[in-house]
ZASE-305146 format. One line per 5 residues: number of its first residue (from 1); for each residue z negated, y negated, x negated of N, C-alpha, C. Coordinates in steps of 0.001 Angstrom, whole numbers. Atoms other than C-alpha are relative to their C-alpha. Layout:
<sites>
NUM) Z:Y:X:Z:Y:X:Z:Y:X; ...;
</sites>
This chain:
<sites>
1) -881:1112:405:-170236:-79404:-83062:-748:-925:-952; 654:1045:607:-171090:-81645:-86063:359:-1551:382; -181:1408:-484:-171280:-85169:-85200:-440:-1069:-620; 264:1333:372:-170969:-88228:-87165:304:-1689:469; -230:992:-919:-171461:-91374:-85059:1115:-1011:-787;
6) -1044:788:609:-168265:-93555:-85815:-968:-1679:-546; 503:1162:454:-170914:-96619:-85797:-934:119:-1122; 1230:-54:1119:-173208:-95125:-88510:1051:917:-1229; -729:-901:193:-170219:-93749:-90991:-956:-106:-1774; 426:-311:1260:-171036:-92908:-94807:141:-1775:-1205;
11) 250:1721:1017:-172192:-96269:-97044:600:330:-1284; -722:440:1557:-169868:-97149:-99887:-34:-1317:97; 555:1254:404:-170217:-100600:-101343:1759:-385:393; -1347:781:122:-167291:-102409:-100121:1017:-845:-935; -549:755:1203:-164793:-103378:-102775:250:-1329:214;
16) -347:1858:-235:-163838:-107219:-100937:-1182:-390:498; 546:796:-40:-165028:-110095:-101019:149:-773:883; -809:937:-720:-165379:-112269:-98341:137:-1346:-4; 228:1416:363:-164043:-115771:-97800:-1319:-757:23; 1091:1100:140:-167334:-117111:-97146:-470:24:-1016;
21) 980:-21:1242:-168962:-115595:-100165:666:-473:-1045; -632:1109:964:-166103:-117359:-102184:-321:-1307:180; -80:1238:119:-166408:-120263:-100729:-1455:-930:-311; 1826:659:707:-170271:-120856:-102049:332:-226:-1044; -305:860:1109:-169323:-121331:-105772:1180:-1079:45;
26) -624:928:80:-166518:-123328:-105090:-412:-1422:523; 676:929:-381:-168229:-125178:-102695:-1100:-1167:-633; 1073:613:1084:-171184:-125923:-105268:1360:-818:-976; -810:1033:956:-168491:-126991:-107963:485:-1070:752; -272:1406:-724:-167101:-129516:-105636:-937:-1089:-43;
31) 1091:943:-483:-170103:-131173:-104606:-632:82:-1243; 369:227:804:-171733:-130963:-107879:980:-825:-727; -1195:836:456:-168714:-132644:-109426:254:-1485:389; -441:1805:-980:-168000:-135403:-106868:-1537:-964:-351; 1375:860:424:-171948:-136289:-107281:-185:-361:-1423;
36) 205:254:1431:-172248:-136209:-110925:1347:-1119:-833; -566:864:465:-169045:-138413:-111289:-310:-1351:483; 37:1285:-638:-170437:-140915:-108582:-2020:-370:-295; 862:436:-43:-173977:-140697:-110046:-26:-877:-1177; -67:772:232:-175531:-143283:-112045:-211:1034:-1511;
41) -263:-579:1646:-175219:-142827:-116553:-948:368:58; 1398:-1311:534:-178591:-141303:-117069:-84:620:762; 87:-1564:-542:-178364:-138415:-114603:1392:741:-39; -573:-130:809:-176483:-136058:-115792:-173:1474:835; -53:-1446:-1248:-175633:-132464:-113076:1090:630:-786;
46) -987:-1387:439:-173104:-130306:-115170:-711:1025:-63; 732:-1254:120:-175757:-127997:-115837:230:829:967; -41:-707:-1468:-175502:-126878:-112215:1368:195:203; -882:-1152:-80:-172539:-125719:-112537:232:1165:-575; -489:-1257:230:-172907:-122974:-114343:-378:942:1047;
51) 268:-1029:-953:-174460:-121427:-111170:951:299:224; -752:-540:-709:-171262:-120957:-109998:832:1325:-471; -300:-853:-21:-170288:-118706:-111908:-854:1323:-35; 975:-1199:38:-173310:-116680:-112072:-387:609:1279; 45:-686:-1219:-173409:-116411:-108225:851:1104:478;
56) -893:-818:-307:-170230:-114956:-108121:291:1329:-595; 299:-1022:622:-171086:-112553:-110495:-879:1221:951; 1121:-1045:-445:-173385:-111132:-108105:983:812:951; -1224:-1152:-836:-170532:-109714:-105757:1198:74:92; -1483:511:285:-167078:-110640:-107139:-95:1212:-1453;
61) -466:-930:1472:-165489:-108579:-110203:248:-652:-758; -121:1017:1528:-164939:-110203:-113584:1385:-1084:-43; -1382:664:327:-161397:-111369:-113002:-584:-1453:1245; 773:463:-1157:-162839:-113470:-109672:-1267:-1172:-1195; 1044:839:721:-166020:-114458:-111998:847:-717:-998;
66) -531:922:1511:-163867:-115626:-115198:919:-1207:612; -275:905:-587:-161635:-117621:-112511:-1096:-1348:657; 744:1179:-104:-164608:-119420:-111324:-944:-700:-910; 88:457:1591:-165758:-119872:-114613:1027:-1226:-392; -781:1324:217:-162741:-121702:-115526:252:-985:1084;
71) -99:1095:-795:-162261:-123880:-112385:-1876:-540:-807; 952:656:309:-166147:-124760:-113379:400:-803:-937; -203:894:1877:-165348:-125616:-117446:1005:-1122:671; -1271:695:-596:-162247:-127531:-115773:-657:-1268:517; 663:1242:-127:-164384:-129719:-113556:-1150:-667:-504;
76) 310:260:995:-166804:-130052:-116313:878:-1270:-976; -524:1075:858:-163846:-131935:-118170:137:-999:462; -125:1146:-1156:-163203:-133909:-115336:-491:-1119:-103; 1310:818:-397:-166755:-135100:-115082:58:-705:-1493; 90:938:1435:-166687:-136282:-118939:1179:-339:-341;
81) -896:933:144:-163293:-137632:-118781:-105:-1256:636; 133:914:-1012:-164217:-139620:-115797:-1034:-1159:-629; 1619:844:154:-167485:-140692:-116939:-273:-665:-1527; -22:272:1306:-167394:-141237:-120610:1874:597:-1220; -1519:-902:824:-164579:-138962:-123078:-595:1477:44;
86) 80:-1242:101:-164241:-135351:-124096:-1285:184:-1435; 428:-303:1193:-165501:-135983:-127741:-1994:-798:129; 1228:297:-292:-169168:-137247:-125806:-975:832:-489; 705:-737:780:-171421:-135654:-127858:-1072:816:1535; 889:-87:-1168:-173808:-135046:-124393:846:1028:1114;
91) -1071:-1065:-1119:-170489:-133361:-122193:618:1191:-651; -53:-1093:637:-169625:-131456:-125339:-424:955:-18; 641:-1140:-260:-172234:-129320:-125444:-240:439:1396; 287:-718:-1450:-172450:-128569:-121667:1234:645:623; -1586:-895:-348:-168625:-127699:-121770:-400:1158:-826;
96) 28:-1031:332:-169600:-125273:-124552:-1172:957:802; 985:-585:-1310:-172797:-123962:-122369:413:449:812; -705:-248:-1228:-170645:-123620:-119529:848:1271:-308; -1098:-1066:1171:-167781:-121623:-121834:-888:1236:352; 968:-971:157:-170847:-119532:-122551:-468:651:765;
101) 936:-975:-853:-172653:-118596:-119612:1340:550:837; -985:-682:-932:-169394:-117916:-117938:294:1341:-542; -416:-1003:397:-168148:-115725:-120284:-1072:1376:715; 1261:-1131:-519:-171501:-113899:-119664:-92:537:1003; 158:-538:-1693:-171601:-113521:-116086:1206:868:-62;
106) -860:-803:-79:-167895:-112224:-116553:-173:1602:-618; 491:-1379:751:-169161:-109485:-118646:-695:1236:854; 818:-606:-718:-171815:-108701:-116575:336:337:1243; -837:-354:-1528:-169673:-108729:-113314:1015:1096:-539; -918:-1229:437:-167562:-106136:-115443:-1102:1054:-45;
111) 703:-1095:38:-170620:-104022:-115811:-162:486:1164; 223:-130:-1779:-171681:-104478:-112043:791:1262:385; -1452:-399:-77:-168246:-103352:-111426:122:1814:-11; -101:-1108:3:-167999:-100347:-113167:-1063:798:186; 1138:-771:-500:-171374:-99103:-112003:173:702:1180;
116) -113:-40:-1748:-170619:-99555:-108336:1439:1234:-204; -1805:-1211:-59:-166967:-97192:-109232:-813:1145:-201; 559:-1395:7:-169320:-94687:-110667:-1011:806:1377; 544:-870:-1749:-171668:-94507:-107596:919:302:707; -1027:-285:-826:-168721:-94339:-105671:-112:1218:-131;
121) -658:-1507:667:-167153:-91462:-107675:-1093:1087:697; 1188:-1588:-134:-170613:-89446:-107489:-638:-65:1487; -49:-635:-1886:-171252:-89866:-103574:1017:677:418; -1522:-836:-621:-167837:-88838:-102905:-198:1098:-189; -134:-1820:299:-168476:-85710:-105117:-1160:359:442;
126) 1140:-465:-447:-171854:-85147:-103456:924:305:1580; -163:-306:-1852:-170179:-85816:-99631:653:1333:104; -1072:-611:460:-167633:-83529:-100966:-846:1162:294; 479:-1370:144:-169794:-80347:-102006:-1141:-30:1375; 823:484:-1103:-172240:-81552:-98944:834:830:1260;
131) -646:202:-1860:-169954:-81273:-95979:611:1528:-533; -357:-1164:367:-168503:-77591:-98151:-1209:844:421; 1398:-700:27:-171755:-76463:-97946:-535:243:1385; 707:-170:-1407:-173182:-77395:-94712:1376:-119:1408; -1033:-87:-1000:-170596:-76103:-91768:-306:-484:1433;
136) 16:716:-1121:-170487:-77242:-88660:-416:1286:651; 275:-1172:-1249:-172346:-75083:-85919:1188:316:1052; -1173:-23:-1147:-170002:-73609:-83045:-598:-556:1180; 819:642:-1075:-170949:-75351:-79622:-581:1572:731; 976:-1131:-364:-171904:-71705:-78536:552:1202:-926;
141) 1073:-1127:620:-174064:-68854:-79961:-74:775:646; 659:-312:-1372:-174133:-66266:-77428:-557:-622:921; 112:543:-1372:-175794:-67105:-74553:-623:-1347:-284; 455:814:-141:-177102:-70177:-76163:1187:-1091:-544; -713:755:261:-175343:-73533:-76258:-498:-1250:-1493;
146) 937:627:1033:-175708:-75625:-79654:1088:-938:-20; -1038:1242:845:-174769:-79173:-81370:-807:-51:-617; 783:-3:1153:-175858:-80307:-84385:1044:-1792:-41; -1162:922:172:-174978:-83603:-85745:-885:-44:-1952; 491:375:1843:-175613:-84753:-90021:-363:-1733:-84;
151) -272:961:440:-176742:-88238:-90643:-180:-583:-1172; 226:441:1655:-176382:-90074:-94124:-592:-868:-34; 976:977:462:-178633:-92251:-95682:909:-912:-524; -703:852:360:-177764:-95504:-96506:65:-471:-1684; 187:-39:1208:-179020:-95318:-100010:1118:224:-698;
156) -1615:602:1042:-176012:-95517:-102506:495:1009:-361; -139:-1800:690:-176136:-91805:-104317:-567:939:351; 813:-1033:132:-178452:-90288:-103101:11:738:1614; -284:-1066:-608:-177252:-87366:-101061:-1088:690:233; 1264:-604:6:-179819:-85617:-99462:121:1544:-542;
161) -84:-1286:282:-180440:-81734:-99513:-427:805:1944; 511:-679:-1516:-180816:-81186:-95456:570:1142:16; -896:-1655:-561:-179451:-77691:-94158:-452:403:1177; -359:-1013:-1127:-178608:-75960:-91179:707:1316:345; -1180:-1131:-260:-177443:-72724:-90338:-347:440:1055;
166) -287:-1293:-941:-176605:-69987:-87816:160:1423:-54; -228:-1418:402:-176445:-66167:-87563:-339:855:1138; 451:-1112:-1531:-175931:-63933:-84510:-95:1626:-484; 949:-1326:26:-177928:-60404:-85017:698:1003:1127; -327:-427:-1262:-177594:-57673:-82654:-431:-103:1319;
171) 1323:576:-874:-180180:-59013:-80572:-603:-1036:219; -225:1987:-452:-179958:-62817:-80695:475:-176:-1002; -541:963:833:-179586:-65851:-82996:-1113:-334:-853; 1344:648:926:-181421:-66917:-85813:713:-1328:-985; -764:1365:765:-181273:-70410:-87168:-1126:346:-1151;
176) 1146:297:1080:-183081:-72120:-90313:714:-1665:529; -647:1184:501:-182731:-75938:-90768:-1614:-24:-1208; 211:-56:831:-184197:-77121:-93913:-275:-1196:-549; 233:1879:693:-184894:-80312:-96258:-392:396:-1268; 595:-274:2122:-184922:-79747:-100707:-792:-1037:-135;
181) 398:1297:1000:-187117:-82090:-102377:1100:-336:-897; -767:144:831:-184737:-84063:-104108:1073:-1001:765; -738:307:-848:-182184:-86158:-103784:1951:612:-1072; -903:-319:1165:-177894:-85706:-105239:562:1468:-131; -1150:-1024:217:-175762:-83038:-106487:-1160:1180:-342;
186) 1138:-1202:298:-179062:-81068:-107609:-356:776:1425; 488:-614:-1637:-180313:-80861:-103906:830:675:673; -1187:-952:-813:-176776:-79886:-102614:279:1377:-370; -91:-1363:304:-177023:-77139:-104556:-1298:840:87; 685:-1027:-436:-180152:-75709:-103986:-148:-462:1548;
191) 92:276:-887:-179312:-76624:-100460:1224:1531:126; -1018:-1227:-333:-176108:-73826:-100887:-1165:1377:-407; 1492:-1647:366:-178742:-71398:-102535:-827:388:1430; 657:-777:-1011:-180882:-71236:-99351:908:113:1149; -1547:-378:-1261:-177618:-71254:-97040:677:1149:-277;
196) -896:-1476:405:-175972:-68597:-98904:-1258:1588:-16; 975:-1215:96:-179578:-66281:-98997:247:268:1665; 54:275:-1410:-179728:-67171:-95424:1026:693:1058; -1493:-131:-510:-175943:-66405:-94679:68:1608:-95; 157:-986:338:-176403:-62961:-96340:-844:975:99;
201) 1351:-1072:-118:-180045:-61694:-95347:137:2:2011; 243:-303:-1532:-180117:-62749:-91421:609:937:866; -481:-1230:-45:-177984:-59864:-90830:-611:1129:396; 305:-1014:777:-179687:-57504:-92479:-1897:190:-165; 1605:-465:-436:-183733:-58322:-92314:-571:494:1212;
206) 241:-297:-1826:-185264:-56995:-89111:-851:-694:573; 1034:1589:-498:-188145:-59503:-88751:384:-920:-993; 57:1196:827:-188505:-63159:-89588:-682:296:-1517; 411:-167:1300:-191071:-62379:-92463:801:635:-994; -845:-595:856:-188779:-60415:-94122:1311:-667:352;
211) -1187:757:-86:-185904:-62726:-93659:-457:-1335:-985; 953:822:515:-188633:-65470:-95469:-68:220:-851; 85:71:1645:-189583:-63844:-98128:1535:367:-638; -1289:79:766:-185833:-62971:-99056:716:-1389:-578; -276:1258:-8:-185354:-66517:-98765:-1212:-419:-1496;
216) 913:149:817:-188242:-67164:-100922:-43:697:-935; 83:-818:1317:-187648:-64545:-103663:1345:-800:-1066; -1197:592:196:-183883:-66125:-103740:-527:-1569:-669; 421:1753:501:-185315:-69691:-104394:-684:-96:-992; 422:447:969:-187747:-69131:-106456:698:963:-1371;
221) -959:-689:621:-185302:-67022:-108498:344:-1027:-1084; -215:530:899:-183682:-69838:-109486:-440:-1208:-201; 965:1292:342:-186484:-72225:-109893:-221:702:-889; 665:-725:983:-187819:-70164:-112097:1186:266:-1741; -1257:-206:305:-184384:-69503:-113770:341:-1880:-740;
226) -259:1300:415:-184307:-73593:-114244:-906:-712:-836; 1507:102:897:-188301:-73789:-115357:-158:-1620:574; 705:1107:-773:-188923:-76551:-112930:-1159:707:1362; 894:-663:-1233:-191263:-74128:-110871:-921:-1015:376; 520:837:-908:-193331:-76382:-108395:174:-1410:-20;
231) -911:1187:-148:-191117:-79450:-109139:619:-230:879; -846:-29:-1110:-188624:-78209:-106302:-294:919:839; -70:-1228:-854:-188947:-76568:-103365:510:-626:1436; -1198:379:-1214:-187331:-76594:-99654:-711:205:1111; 520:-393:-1256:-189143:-76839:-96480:466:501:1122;
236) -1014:-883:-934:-187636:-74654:-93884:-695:707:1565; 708:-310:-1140:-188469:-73900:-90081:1296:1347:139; -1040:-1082:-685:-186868:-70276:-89257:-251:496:1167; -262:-267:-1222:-185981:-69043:-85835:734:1104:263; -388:-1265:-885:-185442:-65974:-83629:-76:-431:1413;
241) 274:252:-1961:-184282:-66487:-79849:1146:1475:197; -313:-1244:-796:-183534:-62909:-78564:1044:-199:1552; -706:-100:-1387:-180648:-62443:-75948:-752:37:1007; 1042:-762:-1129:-183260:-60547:-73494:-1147:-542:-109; 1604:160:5:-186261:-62567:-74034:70:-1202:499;
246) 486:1245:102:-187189:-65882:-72638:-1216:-730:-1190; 844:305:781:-188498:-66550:-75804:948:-587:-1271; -284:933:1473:-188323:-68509:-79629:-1190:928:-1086; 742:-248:1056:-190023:-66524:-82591:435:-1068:-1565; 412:1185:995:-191188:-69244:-85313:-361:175:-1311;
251) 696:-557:1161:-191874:-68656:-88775:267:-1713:-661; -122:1184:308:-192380:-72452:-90248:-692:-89:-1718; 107:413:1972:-192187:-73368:-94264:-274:-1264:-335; 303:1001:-203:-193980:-76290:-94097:1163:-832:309; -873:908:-240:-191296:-78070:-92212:-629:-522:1298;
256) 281:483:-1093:-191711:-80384:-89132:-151:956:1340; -36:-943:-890:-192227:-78507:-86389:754:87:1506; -1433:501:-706:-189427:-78210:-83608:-746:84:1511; 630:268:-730:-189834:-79462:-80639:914:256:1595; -359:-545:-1261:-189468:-78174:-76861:334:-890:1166;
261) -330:1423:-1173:-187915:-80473:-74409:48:838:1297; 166:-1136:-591:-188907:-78979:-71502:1226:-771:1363; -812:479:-838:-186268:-79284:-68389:-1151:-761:1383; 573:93:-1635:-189109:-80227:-65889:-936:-1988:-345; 481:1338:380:-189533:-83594:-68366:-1152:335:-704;
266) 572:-306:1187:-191800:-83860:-71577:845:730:-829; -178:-621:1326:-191781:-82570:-75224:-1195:508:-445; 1281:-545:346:-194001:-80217:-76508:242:715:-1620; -225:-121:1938:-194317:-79752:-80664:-325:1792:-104; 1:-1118:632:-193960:-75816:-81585:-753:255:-1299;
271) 1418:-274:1507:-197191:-75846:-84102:-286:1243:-110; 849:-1012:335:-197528:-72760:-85336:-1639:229:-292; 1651:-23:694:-201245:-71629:-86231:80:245:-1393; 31:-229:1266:-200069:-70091:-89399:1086:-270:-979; -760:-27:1265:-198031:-71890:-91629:540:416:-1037;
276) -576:221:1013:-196118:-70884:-94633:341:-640:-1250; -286:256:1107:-195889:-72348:-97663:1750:47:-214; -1482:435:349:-192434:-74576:-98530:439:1254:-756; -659:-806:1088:-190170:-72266:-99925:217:-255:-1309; 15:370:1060:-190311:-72112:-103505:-1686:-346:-784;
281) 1033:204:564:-194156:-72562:-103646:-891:1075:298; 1063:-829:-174:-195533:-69391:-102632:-595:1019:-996; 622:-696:1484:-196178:-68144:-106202:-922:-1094:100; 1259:867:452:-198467:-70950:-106537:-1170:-329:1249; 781:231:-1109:-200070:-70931:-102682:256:1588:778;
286) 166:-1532:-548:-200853:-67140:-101687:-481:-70:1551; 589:-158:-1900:-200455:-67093:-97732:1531:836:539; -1327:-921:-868:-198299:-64334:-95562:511:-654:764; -1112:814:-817:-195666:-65164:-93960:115:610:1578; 199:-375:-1539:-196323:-64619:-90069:1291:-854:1057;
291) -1024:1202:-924:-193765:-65577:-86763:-1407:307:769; 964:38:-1606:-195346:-66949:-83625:1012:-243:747; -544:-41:-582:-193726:-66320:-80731:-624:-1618:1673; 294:912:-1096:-193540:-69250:-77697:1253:103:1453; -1003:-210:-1024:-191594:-69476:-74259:971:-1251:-602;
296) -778:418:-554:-188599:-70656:-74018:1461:420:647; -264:-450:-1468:-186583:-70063:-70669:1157:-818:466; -1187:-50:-510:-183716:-71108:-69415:-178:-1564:691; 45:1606:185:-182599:-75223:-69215:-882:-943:-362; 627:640:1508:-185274:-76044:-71975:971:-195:-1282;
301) -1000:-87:1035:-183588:-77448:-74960:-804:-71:-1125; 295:-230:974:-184743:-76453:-78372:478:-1240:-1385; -390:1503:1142:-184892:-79859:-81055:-436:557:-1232; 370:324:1643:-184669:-79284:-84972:706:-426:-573; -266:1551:1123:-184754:-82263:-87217:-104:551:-992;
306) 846:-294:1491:-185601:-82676:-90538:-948:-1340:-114; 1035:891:368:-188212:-85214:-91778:947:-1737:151; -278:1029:-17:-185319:-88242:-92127:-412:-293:1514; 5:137:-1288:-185683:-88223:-88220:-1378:-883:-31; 842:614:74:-189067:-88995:-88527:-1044:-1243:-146;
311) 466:1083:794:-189698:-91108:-91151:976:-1773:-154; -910:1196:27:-186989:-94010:-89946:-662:-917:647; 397:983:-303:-188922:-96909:-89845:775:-1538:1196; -629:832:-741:-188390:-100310:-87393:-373:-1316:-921; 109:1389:566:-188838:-103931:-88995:-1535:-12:-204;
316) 1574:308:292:-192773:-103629:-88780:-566:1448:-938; 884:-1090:676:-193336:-100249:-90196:-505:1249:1182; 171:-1011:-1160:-193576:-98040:-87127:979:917:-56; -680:-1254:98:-192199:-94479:-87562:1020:265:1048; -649:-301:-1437:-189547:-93241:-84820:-582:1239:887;
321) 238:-1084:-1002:-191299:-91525:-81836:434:861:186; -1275:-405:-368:-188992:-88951:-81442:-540:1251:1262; 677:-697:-733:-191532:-86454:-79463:-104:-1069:1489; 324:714:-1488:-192270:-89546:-76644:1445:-105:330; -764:633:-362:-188636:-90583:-76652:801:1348:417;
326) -782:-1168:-979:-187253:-87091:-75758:-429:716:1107; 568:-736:-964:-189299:-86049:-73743:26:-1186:1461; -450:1144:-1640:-188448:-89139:-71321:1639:488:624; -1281:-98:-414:-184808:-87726:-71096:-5:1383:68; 174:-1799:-552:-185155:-84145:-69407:1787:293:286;
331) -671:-633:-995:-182556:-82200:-67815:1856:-708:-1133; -1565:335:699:-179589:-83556:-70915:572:1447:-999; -855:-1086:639:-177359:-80843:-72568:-414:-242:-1507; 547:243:1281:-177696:-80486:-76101:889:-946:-1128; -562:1239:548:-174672:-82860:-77104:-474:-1419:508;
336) 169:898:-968:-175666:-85148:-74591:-1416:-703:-699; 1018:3:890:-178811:-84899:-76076:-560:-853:-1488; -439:403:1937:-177983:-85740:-80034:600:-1101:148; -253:1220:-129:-175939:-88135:-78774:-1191:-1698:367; 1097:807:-383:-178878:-89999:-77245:-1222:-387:-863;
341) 1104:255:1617:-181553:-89626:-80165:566:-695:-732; -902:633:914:-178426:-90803:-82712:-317:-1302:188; -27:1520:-365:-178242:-93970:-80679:-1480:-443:-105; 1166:623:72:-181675:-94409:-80226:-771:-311:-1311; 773:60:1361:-182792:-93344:-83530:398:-1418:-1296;
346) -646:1279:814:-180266:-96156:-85161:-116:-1377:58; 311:1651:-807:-181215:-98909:-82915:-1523:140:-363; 1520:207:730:-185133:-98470:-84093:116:94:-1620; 357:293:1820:-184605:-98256:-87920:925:-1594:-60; -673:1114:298:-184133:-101371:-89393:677:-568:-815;
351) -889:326:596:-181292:-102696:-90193:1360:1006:825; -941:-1133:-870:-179477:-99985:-88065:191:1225:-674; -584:-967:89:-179707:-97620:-90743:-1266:342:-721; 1110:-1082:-19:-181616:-94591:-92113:-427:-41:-1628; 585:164:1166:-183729:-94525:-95541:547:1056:-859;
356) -270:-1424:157:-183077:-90738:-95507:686:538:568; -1301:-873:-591:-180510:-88377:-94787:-659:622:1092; 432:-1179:-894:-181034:-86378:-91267:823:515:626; -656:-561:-642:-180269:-83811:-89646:-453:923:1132; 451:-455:-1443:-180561:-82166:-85778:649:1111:283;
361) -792:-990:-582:-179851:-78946:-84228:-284:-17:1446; 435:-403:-1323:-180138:-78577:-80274:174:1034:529; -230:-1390:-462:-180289:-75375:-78854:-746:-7:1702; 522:43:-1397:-180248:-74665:-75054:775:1462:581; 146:-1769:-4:-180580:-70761:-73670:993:-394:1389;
366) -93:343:-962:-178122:-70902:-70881:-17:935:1117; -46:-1208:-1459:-177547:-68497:-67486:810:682:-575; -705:-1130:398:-176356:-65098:-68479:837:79:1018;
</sites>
């Protein structure tokens, strides 16, 4: 089941404005106004109003900014009708000043504007080919039970390149999850490139290594094909859990390494000895591609992240535990599970939300 927490949903820049954040330039024109008509002839506060319209520039749209523009110029005339005339050589020029910087801010709140429409546009078409791309796991795999959930970064455009998949064999399941360098419509697509090698070889290789390097011939295919060779590449943890085995065969592409929640309480990190080389860099780092095999047995649950998990900071700069904090909650299912990291993981980054896109698979072997 994919799972996107209703309290953490996908960041678009909200098109309204709210009353409070209106009521700061107006507020300023008031009170700059009322003071500058009741202060004494040599001080002299119109200037300070052109903040108002330049504040509102910062999160209002041009029609919004050019309105508080003109209420400004307006009580501008006010203040040099009140206080002297219009033709005051001293209120003259600060009505045209005023004219001026308004116009400006309106301009520039039109640029704002149509910036923020275009990020829009191009997250949408990223979530778009994103959520096409990466399918939702089934809650069961043969004999094993899975969830998965996706979370988005709060960053504006920039779509990550995470991946997950599935693939039942004649003789178990084999996942991958994944992470492109990169962020955007580039990453989503070489995020379908190693989903679609993936989708098409786990079938059909008979070991992990040879399920790896297919993966790895495929990638650097079309790195090579693009002539950004060791610009991009995709870190990838692949997996074999055999019907008949109390076991997990590991083949890891420099990705995080997944971690064993054991039912009897603790977490224990699945470190291979022999690494891999990210996919996409093993023309330039000559090392074979080996699995290692480890137990796992029946109401252990199987955790793979990707790096956003990791790297979600709290207000001081402290990473998210995610090895101490699962391994305090034994004996939970694997939604039950995701659900519980989600929350936790959102309530330690700060601000409630994530730098980087992540994403989780749980896997738990259950009674035949």
């Amino acid at each position: 089941m994919d799972l996107r927490p209703p309290s953490h949903p996908r960041h678009h820049r909200s098109p309204t404005v709210g009353h409070a954040q209106l009521a700061v330039p107006f507020a300023l024109i008031a009170v700059v106004t009322t003071v500058d008509v009741l202060a004494p002839p040599e001080v002299h506060l119109g200037p300070f109003l052109a903040a108002a319209p330049a504040v509102t520039a910062s999160f209002a749209g041009p029609r919004m900014t050019g309105f508080v523009g003109l209420v400004a110029v307006l009580a501008q005339v006010v203040v040099a009708t009140t206080r002297t005339s219009l033709t005051d050589l001293n209120h003259t020029f600060q009505i045209i000043a005023l004219v001026m910087i308004s116009v400006f801010a309106t301009f520039f709140a039109h640029l704002r504007e149509v910036h923020e429409k275009e990020v829009t546009q191009l997250r949408s078409v990223a979530e778009t080919a994103q959520e096409v791309v990466l399918r939702p796991l089934p809650d069961r795999i043969g004999p094993l039970g899975v969830a998965s959930v996706y979370l988005a970064a709060a960053a504006e455009a920039q779509i990550g390149g995470d991946l997950y998949a599935a693939a039942r064999t004649a003789t178990g399941t084999r996942l991958i999850i994944g992470d492109v360098r990169g962020k955007g419509l580039a990453a989503v697509g070489d995020a379908a490139l190693v989903l679609g090698a993936f989708r098409a070889s786990a079938h059909q290789e008979a070991g992990l290594p040879g399920l790896v390097d297919y993966l790895e011939a495929a990638v650097s295919a079309d790195l090579d094909g693009a002539g950004d060779e060791g610009e991009s590449f995709v870190t990838a943890a692949v997996l074999e859990i055999p019907d008949a085995e109390p076991v997990v065969h590991v083949v890891s592409c420099g990705h995080p390494p997944p971690l064993l929640v054991l039912r009897a309480g603790g977490a224990e990190q699945l470190e291979v000895d022999r690494p891999a080389p990210p996919l996409g860099l093993a023309g330039l780092v000559a090392s074979p591609v080996t699995a290692q095999t480890f137990a796992f047995t029946e109401g252990d649950v199987l955790l793979l992240y990707t790096d956003g998990v990791l790297e979600a900071r709290d207000r001081v700069g402290a990473f998210y535990p995610l090895a101490r904090r699962v391994g305090a909650w034994p004996g939970l299912r694997p939604q039950a599970l995701l659900d519980r990291v989600c929350e936790d993981l959102l309530a330690h980054a700060a601000g409630n939300t994530l730098d980087d896109d992540a994403a989780m698979v749980a896997i738990e072997r259950s009674t035949p």
